[in-house]
C-alpha positions as CSV (number, residue, x, y, z in Angstrom):
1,X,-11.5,32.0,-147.3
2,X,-11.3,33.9,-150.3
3,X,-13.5,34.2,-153.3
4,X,-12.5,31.8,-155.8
5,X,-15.4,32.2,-158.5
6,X,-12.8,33.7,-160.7
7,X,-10.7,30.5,-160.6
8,X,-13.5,28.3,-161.2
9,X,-14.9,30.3,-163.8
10,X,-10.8,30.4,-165.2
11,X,-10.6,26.1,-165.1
12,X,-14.1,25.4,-167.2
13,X,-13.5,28.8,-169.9
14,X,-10.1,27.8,-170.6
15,X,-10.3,24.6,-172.3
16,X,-13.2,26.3,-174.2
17,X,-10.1,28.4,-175.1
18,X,-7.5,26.3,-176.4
19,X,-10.5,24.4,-178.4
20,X,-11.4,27.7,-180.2
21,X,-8.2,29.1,-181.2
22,X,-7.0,25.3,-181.8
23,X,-3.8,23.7,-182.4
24,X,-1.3,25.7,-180.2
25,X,2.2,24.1,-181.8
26,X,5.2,26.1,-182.0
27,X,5.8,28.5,-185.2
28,X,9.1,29.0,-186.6
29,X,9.2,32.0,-189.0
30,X,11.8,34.6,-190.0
31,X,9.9,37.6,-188.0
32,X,11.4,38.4,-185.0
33,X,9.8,36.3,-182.0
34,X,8.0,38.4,-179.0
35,X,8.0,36.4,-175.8
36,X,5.7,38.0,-173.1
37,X,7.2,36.9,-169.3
38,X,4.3,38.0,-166.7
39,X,6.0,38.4,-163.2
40,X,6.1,40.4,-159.5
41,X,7.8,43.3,-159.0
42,X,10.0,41.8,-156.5
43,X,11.5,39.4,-159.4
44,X,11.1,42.2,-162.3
45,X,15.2,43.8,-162.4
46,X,16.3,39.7,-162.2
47,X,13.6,38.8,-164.6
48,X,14.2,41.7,-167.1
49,X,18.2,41.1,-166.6
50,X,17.0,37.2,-167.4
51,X,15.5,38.5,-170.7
52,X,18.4,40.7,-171.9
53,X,21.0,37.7,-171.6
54,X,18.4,35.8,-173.5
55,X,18.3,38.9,-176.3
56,X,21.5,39.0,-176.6
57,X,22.0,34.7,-177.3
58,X,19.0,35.5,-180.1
59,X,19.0,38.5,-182.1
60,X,15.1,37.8,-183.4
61,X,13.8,37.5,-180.1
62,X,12.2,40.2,-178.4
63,X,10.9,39.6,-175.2
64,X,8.3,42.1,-173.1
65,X,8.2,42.3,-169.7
66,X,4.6,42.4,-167.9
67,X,5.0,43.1,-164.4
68,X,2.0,43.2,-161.9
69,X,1.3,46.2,-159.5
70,X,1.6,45.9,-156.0
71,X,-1.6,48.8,-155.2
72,X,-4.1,46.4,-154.4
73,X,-7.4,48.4,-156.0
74,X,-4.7,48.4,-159.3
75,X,-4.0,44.7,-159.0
76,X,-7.4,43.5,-158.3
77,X,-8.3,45.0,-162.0
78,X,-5.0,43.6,-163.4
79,X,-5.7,40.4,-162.3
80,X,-9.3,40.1,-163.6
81,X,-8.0,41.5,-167.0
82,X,-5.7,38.8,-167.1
83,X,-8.0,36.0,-166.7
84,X,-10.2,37.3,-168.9
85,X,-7.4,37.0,-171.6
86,X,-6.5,33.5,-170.2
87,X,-9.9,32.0,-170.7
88,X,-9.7,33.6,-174.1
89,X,-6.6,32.4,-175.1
90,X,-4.6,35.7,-174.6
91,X,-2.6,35.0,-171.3
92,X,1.0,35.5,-171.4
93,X,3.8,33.0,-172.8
94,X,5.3,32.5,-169.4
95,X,5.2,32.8,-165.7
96,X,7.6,33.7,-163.1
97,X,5.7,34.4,-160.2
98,X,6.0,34.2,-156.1
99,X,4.1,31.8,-154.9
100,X,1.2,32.3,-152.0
101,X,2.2,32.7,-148.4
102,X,1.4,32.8,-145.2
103,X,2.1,36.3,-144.4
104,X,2.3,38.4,-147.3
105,X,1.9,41.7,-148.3
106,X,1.4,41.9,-151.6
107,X,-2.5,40.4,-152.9
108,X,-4.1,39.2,-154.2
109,X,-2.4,36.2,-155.9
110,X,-3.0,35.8,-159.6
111,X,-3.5,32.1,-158.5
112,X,-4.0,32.1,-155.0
113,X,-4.1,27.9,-155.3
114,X,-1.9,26.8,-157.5
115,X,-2.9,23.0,-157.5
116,X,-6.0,24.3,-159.2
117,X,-4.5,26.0,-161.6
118,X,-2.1,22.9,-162.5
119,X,-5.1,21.5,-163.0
120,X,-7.0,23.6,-165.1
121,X,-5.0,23.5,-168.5
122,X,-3.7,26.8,-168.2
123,X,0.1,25.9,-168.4
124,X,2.0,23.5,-170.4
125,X,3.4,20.4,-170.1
126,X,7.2,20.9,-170.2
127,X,7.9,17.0,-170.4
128,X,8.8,16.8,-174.0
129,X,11.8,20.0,-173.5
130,X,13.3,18.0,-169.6
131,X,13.2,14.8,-171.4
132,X,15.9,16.6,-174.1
133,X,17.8,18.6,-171.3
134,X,20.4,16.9,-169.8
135,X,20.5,19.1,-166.9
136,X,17.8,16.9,-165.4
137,X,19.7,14.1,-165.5
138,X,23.2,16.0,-164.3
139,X,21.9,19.0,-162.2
140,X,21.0,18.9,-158.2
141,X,17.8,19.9,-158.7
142,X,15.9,18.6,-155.5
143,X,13.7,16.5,-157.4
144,X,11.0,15.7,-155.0
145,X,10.1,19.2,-155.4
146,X,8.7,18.4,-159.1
147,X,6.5,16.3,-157.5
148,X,4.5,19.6,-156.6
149,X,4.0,21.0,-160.5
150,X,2.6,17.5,-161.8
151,X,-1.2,16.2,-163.1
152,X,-1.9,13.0,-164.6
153,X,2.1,12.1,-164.7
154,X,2.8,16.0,-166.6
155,X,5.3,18.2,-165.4
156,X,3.5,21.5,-166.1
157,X,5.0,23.8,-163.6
158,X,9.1,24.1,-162.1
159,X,9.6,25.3,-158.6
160,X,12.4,27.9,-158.4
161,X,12.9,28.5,-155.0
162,X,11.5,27.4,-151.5
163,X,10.6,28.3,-147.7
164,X,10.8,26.0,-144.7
165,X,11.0,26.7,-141.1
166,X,14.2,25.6,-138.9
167,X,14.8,26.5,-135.2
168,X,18.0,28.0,-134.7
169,X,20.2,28.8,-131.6
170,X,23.4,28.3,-130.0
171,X,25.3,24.8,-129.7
172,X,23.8,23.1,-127.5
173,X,20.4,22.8,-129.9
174,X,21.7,19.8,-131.4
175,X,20.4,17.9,-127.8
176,X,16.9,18.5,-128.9
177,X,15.5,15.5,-128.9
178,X,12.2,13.7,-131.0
179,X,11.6,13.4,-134.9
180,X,8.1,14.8,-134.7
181,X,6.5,18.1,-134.0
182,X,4.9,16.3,-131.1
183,X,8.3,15.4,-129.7
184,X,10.1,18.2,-130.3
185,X,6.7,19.8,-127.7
186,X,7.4,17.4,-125.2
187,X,10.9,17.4,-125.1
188,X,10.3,21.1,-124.9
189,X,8.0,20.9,-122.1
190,X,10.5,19.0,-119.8
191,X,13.5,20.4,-120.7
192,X,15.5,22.8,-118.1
193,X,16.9,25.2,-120.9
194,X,14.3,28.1,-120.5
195,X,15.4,29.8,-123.6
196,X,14.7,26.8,-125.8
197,X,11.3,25.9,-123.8
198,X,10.1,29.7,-124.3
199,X,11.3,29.8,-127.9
200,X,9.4,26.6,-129.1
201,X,6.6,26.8,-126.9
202,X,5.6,30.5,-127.5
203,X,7.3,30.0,-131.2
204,X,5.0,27.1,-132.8
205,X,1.8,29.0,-133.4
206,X,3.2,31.0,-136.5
207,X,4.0,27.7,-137.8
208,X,0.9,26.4,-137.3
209,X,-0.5,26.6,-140.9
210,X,2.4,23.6,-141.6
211,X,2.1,21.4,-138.8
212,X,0.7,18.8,-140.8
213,X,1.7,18.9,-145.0
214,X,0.9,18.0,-147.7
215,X,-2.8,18.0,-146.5
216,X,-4.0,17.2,-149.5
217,X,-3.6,14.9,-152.5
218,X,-4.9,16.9,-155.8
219,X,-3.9,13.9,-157.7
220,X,-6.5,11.3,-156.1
221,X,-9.0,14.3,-154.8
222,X,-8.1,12.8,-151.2
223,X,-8.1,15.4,-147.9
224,X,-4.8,13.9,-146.3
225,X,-5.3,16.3,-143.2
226,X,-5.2,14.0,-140.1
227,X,-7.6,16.4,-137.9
228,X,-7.8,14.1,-135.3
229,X,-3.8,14.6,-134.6
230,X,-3.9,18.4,-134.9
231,X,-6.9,18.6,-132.6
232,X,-4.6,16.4,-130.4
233,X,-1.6,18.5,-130.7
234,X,-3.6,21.5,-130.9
235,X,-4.9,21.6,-127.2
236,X,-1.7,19.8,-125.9
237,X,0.3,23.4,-127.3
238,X,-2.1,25.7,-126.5
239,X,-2.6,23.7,-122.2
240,X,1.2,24.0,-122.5
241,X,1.3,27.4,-123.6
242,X,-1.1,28.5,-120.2
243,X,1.1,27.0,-118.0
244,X,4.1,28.0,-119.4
245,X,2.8,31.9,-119.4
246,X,1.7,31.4,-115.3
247,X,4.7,30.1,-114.3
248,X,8.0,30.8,-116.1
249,X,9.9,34.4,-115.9
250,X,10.9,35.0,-119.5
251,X,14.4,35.1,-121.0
252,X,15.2,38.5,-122.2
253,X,17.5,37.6,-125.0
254,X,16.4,35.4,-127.7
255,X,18.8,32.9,-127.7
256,X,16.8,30.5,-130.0
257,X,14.8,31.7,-132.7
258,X,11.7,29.7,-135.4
259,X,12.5,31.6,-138.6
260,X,12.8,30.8,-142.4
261,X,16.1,29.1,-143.4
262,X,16.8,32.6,-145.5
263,X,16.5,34.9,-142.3
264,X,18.7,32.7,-139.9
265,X,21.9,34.1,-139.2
266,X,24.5,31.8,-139.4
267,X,28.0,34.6,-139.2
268,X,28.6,32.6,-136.4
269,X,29.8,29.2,-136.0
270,X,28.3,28.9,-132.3
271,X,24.5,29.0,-134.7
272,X,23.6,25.5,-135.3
273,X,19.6,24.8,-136.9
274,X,17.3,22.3,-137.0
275,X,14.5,21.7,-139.9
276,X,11.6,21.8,-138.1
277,X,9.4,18.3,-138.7
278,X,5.7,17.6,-138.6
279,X,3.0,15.7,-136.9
280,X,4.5,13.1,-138.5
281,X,8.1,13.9,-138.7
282,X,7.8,15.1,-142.5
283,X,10.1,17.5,-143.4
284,X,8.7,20.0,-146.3
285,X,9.5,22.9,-147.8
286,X,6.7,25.4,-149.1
287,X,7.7,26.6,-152.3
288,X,8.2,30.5,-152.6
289,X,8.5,31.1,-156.2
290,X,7.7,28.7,-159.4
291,X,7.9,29.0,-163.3
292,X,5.0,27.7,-165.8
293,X,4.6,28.0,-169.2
294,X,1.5,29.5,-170.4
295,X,-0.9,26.9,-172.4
296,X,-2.0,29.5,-175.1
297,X,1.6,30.4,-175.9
298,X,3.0,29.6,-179.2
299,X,6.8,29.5,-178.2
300,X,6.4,27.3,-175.3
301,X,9.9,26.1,-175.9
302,X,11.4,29.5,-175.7
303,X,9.9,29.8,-172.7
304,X,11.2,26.4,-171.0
305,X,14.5,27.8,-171.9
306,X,14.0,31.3,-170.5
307,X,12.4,29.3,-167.2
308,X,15.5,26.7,-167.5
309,X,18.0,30.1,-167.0
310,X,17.0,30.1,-163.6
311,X,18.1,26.9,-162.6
312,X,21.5,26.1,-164.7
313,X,22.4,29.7,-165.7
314,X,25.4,29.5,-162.9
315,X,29.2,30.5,-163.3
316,X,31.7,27.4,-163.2
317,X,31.8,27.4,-159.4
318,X,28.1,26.4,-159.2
319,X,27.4,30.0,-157.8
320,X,24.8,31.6,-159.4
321,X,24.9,34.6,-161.8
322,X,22.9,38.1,-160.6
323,X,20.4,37.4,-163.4
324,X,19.2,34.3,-162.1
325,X,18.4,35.2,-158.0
326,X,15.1,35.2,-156.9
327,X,13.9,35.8,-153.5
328,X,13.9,32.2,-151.4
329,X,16.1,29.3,-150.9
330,X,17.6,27.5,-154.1
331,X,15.7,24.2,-155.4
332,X,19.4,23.0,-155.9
333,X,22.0,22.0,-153.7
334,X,25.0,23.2,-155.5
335,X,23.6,26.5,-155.5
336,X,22.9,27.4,-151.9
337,X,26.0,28.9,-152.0
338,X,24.3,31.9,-153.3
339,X,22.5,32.5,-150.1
340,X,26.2,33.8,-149.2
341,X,26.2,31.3,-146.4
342,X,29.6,31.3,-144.2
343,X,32.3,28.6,-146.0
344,X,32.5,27.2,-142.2
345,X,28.2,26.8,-142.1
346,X,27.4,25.6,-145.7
347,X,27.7,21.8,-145.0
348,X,25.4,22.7,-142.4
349,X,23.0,24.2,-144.5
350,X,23.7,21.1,-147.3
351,X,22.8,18.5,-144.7
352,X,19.3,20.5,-143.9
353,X,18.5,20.7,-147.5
354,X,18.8,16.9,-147.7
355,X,16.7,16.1,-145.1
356,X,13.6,18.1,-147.0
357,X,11.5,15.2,-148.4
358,X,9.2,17.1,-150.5
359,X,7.4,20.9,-151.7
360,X,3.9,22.2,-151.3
361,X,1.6,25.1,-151.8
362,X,0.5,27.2,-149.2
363,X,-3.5,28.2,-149.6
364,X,-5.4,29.8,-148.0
365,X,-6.3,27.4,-145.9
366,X,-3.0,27.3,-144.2
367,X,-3.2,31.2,-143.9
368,X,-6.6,31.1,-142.4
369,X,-5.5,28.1,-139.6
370,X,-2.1,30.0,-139.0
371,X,-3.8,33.4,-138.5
372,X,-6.7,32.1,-136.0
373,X,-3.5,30.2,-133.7
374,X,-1.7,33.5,-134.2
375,X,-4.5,35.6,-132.6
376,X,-5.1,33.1,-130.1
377,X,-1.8,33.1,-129.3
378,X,-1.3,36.7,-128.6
379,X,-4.3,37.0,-126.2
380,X,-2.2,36.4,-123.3
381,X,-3.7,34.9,-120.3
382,X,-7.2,34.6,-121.2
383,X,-9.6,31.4,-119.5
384,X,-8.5,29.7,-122.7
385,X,-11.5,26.9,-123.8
386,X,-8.3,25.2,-125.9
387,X,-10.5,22.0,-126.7
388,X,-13.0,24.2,-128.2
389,X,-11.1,26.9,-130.4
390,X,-8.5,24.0,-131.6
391,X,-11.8,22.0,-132.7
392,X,-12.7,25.1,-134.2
393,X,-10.3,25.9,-136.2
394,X,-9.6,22.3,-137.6
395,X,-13.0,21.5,-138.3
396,X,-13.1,24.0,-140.7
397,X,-9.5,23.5,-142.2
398,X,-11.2,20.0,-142.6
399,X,-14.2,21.7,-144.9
400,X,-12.3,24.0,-146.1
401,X,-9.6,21.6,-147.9
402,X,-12.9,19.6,-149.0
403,X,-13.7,22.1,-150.8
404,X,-10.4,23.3,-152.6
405,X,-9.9,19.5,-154.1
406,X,-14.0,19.2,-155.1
407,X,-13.1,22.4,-157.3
């Protein structure tokens, strides 16, 4: 698990920071205004497009650009520059970063846990600007996904986009039976298609870090990670797993695939997917990319509204403009259009959407439990001990989440 020293120091320093440079209220004056946007290079020709409509609505409003480099020596430095400004009060006005995941190649994070950071007082509530906004009473937001940016009842931070999992394949998925990950095993297990067996079977591993989310509740300090169930499922997969690499002869085309929503080709109207549940049949989307507003900033409204153009900034048939794509499924319905999904699949993809019940962060605890089941997984016919390496690697998912809601 990675250092987070720099966080913790980050939480305590920065209300010392907003107490020393005191009231933070917005100033209106005649100078031209400079709003300072800090993203990723993979969101900097949307964000910078995002700015120069917003330039060209205002004509006293200047607004800078700060993107941060993907060398990781570079980045590393950046990084700790920039929280040295946050704790003093210095950070940038806004925030339009991608959010932690599972396998990526760009680190580290800026705020590898997000929850914490939520938490901390480094962003700003953004109640007082949705209360006024109409488009949260008119838009299709998915708004169990807000549930993700609040503390203490706040909205402080607006999920942009997300990433869930769905297991894709020809027709005949739709006979997959069970509303549980467990289920879905089982069914798997028993079932006579050898494509679909090998795909799920071989498949679930890389989703291991979400087989059971939210794990945690930030809100009450509560670990909600049932390690009992995932030790449970854990050694059922991986016993299923051996057998299923001693005795089957493997499909050579991949009929059936476990993949992001984003990556699943749906040209075809023989592809039909299937959100992939649980332990307990929850269906939840990790989010991928998320706006805040930064605590110190004295244009915080500007900055909702700059954050708001990525969410109603659409042309009239809901579709939305180049300046307002970022990488990741839409937060709202009438905008998953934009993934350039077939006319003939996007009901499909509609109905999915609805089924999501809620969003979540992925830390590096999910990393960690999804790499070790990765690795174990690509062994290959080892005397597995499963009881012992599942143990393993939940009791210290178990400690580990301990500590990320203690800190």
């Amino acid at each position: 698990m990675r250092n987070n020293k720099g966080i913790r120091v980050l939480v305590i320093c920065v209300y010392l920071a907003l107490v020393m440079t005191g009231c933070m209220g917005e100033k209106h004056t005649d100078k031209k205004a400079t709003l300072t946007v800090l993203t990723e290079q993979a969101f900097e020709s949307t964000v910078q497009m995002r700015a120069s409509a917003m330039e060209d609505e205002n004509e006293n409003l200047d607004i800078q650009v700060e993107v941060l480099p993907l060398d990781m020596t570079i980045r590393e430095n950046e990084i700790q520059k920039l929280q040295i400004e946050i704790m003093a009060g210095k950070g940038p006005d806004l925030y339009v970063l991608t959010a932690p995941m599972e396998m990526s190649t760009v680190e580290p994070d800026l705020f590898d846990n997000p929850y914490q950071i939520i938490q901390s007082g480094a962003f700003a509530p953004l109640d007082s600007y949705m209360d006024e906004d109409s488009y949260w009473k008119e838009g299709s937001y998915k708004k169990e996904f807000l549930e993700v940016g609040k503390h203490g009842g706040k909205q402080y931070l607006l999920p942009l986009t997300c990433s869930y999992y769905v297991l894709a394949g020809i027709q005949d998925i739709d006979i997959l039976e069970g509303k549980s990950l467990g289920e879905w095993l089982e069914y798997a297990k028993l079932s006579e298609n050898l494509p679909l067996r090998q795909c799920i079977i071989e498949g679930l591993s890389q989703f291991g870090g979400r087989w059971f989310q939210p794990a945690v509740d930030y809100e009450t300090g509560q670990v909600r990670f049932d390690k009992e169930k995932w030790k449970q499922f854990g050694e059922t997969y991986f016993v299923a797993l051996k057998k299923f690499r001693q005795q089957e002869q493997y499909t050579e085309e991949p009929t059936y695939r476990i993949s992001h929503m984003n990556e699943v080709d749906l040209s075809s109207e023989e592809t039909h997917f299937q959100v992939m549940p649980d332990l307990d049949g929850r269906k939840m989307a990790a989010v991928s990319a998320y706006g805040a507003v930064g605590m110190s900033s004295n244009k915080k409204e500007i900055g909702y509204d700059f954050l708001m153009g990525f969410l109603y900034n659409k042309t009239e048939d809901g579709k939305w403009t180049e300046e307002a794509k970022l990488q990741g499924i839409p937060v709202q319905e009438n905008c998953l259009n934009f993934m350039r999904f077939p006319d003939e699949q996007i009901e499909a993809v509609r109905k999915g959407f609805r089924e999501l019940e809620g969003a979540y962060f992925i830390t590096n605890v999910e990393k960690n439990m999804r790499d070790a089941l990765v690795e174990e997984n690509q062994v290959g016919l080892p005397e597995w001990d499963s009881k012992g390496f599942v143990n393993r690697i939940a009791e210290q998912a178990w400690i580990d989440y301990g500590i990320q809601v203690k800190e």
